[in-house]
N, C-alpha and C positions, 0 to 999 in steps of 0.2 A: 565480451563487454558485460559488467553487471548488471542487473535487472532492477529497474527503479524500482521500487515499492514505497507508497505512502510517502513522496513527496523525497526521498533519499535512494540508496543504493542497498542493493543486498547483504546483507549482512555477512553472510555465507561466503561471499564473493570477497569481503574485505578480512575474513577470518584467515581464507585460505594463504592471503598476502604477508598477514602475518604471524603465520604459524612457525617461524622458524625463529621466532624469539628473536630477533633482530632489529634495530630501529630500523625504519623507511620514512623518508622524506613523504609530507604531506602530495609536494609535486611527483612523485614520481608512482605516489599512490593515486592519484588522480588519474595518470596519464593511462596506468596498467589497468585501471577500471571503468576508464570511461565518463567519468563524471568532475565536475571539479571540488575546488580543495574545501571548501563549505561542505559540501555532501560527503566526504571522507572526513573532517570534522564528525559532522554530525551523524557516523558512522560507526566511529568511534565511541560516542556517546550513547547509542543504541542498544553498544556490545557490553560499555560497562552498565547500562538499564539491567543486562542480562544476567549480570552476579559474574561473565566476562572478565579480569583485572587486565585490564587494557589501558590506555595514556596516553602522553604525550611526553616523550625525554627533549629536556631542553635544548636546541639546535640540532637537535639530528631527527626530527619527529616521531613517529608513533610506534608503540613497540606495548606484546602481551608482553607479562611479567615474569616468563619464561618459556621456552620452546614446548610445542604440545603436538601430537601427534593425532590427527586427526583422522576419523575415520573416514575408508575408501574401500570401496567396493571390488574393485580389482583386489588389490592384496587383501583382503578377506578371503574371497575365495581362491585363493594362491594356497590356502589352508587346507582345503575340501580336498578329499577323493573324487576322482574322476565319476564315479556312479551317483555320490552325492551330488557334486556340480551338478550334475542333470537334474537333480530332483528340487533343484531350486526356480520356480517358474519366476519368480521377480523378489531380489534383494533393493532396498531403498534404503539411502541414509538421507533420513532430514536432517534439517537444521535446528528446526523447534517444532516438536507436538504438543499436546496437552499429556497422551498415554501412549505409548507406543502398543500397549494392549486394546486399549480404546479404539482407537484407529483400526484395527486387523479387524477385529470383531463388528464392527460396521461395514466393512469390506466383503465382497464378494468370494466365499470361500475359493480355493486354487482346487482345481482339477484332480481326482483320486492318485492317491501315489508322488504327489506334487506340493511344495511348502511354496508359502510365503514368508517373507522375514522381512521387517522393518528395523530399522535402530533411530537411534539419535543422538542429533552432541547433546541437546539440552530437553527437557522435561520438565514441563510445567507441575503436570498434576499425577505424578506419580504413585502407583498406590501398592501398599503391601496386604498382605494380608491380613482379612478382618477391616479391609477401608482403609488402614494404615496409613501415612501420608511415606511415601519412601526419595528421598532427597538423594540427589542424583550430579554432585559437584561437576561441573566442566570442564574436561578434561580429563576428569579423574577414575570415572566410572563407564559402564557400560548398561548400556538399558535398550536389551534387544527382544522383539515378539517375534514369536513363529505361529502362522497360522497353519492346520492339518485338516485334512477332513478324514472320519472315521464314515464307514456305509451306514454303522450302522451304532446309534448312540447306546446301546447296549455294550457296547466293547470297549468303553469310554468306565474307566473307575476312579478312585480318590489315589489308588494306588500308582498311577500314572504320575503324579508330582512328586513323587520317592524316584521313581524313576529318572527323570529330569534331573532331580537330583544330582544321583550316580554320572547320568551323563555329564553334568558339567564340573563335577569333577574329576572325571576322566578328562575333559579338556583340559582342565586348568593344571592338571597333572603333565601334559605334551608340553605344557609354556614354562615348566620349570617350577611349579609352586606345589609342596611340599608341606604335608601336615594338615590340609583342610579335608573335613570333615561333613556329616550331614546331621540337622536337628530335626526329629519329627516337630511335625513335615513337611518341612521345606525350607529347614533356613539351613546356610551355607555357614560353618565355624572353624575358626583360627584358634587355638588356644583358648577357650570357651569365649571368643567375642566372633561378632556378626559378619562377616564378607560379605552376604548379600542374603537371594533366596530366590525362593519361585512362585512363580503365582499362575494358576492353572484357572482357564476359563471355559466357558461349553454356551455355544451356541447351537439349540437345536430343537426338532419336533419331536414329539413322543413317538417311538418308534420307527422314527425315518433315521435317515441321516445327520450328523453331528459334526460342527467347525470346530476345532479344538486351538485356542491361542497358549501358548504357554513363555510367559513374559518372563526374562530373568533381567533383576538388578544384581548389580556388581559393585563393589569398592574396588578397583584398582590400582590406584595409588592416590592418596592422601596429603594433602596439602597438614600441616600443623595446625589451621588456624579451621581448615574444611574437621577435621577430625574432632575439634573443641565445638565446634558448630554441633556436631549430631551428634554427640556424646553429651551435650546442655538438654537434651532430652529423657537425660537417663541410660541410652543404649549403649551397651559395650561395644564399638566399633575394632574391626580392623579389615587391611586390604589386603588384596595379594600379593603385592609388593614385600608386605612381611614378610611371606612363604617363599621369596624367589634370591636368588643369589645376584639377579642384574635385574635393571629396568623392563618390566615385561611389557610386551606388545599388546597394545585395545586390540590392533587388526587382526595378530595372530590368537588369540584369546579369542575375539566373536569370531573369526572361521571356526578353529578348534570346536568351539561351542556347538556351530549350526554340525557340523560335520559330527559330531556324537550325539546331539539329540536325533537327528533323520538316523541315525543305525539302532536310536534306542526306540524309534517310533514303530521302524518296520518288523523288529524283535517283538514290541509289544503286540502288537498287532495280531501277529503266529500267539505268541505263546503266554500276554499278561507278566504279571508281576513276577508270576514264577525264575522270572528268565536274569531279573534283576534283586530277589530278592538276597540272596547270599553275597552279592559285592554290597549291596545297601548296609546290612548287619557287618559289614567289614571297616563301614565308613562311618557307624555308628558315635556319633559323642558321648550320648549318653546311656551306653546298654551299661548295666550296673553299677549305674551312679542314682542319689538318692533324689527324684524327681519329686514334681508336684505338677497335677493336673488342675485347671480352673473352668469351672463348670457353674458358671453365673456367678453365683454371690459362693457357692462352697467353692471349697480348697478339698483334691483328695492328694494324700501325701504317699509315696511307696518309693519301690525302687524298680529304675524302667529296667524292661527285660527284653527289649528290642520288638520286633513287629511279628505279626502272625502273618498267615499265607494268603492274604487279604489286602494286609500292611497297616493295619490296625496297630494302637501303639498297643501294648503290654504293660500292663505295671503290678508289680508283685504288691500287695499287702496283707499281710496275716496269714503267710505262707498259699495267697491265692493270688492268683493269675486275674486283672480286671483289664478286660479290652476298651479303648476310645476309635471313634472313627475321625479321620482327620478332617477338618472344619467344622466341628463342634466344640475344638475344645482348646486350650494354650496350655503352652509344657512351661515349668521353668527350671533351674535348678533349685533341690529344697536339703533340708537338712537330714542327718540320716538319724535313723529307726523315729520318726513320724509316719507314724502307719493310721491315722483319723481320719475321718471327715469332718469340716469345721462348716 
């Protein structure tokens, strides 16, 4: 039975009824959730509040405006290795957060050796790096945290969201998608536009122990009108759907995901960046292409030359090697032989 909330029915509860892109009779939605046809009405109305395309077809009632696959915790981890499984103490899929990074980092960090992972269909207050606002279409995307703890926040570097990186697209590589790449530090590219990224967070004391969330958004397939939406911002968008040769799976994708970042966490762990730094440089977009770094109000213009043993970016100019450390600074593409400071 659905669970009232605020005077209607869960919403969660009428999504899953009609996930198969199919009309259903307002009565027979009633009956399967307990509530009557007023409150699946106004259920429906809640969902399209949500940015949802949800309705009403004339005499056959309510139907989303295509089938959607909805995330489920069982076939998620249908993905994982047997040693992984284990090291998930609690998998949650809500319905709505504000951050699925938010949430973790408020949370009780999970036991040494132990993740926590959250996702969700929808996200409020999504955010990318730099504060970023990062938009997160229904159905289309994925927007999953893992929470870790480190003993010891020393062991904890910038170099770990390169890492993540690598990891997820070694996932997105098991789902069949082909061609995606990584942008220091942390965004995920298609053909020089955005699939998503990472955003690495630390909650901890000075020298004690440290909670490590590492939140990844995804575009996963794209509606035409969702892609016009975050592209009205300026962003080169694309999804992985581009990269794949059939429809890819949210479920198989966030397994995939969780299942190579816990192998990239207990790597790092042993042995740092070292361990990742030559598949990173393999996955590189921009190693000798003509970059520009943004450093407040200046612009330095070179060309990247991939990371040092740190993962500091590199940028050649005037035949010298200038290091950035990642979260000080924005990369973009720039033009070549601009080698200034402006």
């Amino acid at each position: 039975m659905a669970v009232s909330i605020a005077g209607g029915l869960d919403p969660a509860s009428l999504l899953a009824l009609l996930a198969d892109g199919q009309p259903h009779s307002g009565e027979w939605l009633a009956q399967r959730l307990g509530v009557n046809r007023t409150a699946v009405r106004n259920g429906v109305l809640r969902l399209r509040d949500r940015g949802i395309a949800a309705g009403a077809v004339r005499g056959r009632g309510y139907a989303l405006a295509g089938p959607v696959e909805l995330l489920n915790a069982r076939a998620i981890r249908a993905a994982l290795s047997d040693v992984h499984a284990e090291r998930v103490q609690d998998l949650e899929i809500a319905f709505e957060v504000d951050s699925t990074n938010t949430r973790l980092l408020a949370a009780a960090p999970p036991p040494a050796g132990r993740a926590r992972v959250l996702l969700s269909e929808l996200q409020t207050a999504g955010r990318g790096r730099r504060g970023r606002r990062w938009a997160a279409p229904f159905g289309g995307s994925i927007a999953l945290s893992m929470a870790w703890p480190f003993g010891d926040r020393a062991q904890v570097s910038p170099a770990l969201s390169l890492c993540a990186g690598v990891a997820v697209c070694r996932a997105l590589a098991r789902a069949g998608a082909a061609g995606i790449g990584v942008k220091w530090p942390n965004d995920l590219w298609l053909n020089d536009r955005k699939v998503g990224g990472v955003l690495l967070e630390l909650r901890a004391d000075a020298g004690g122990p440290a909670q490590v969330v590492i939140g990844i958004g995804l575009n996963v397939a794209l509606t035409r009108a969702a892609r016009a939406e975050i592209e009205a911002s300026g962003a080169a968008v694309a999804a992985i759907a581009d990269a794949c040769c059939g429809a890819p799976s949210r479920n198989f994708i966030a397994g995939a995901i969780i299942d190579e970042l816990l192998s990239m966490l207990v790597d790092f762990e042993h042995e740092g960046f070292s361990a990742y730094r030559e598949a990173w440089s393999g996955l590189d977009v921009l190693r000798d292409r003509p970059a520009q770094v943004l450093l407040g109000d200046a612009v330095v213009r070179g060309t990247a030359r991939g990371v040092d043993a740190q993962g500091r970016l590199q940028l050649e100019r005037a035949g010298r090697l200038q290091t950035f450390v990642s979260g000080e600074v924005s990369l973009r593409l720039g033009e070549a032989n601009l080698t200034d400071i402006e």
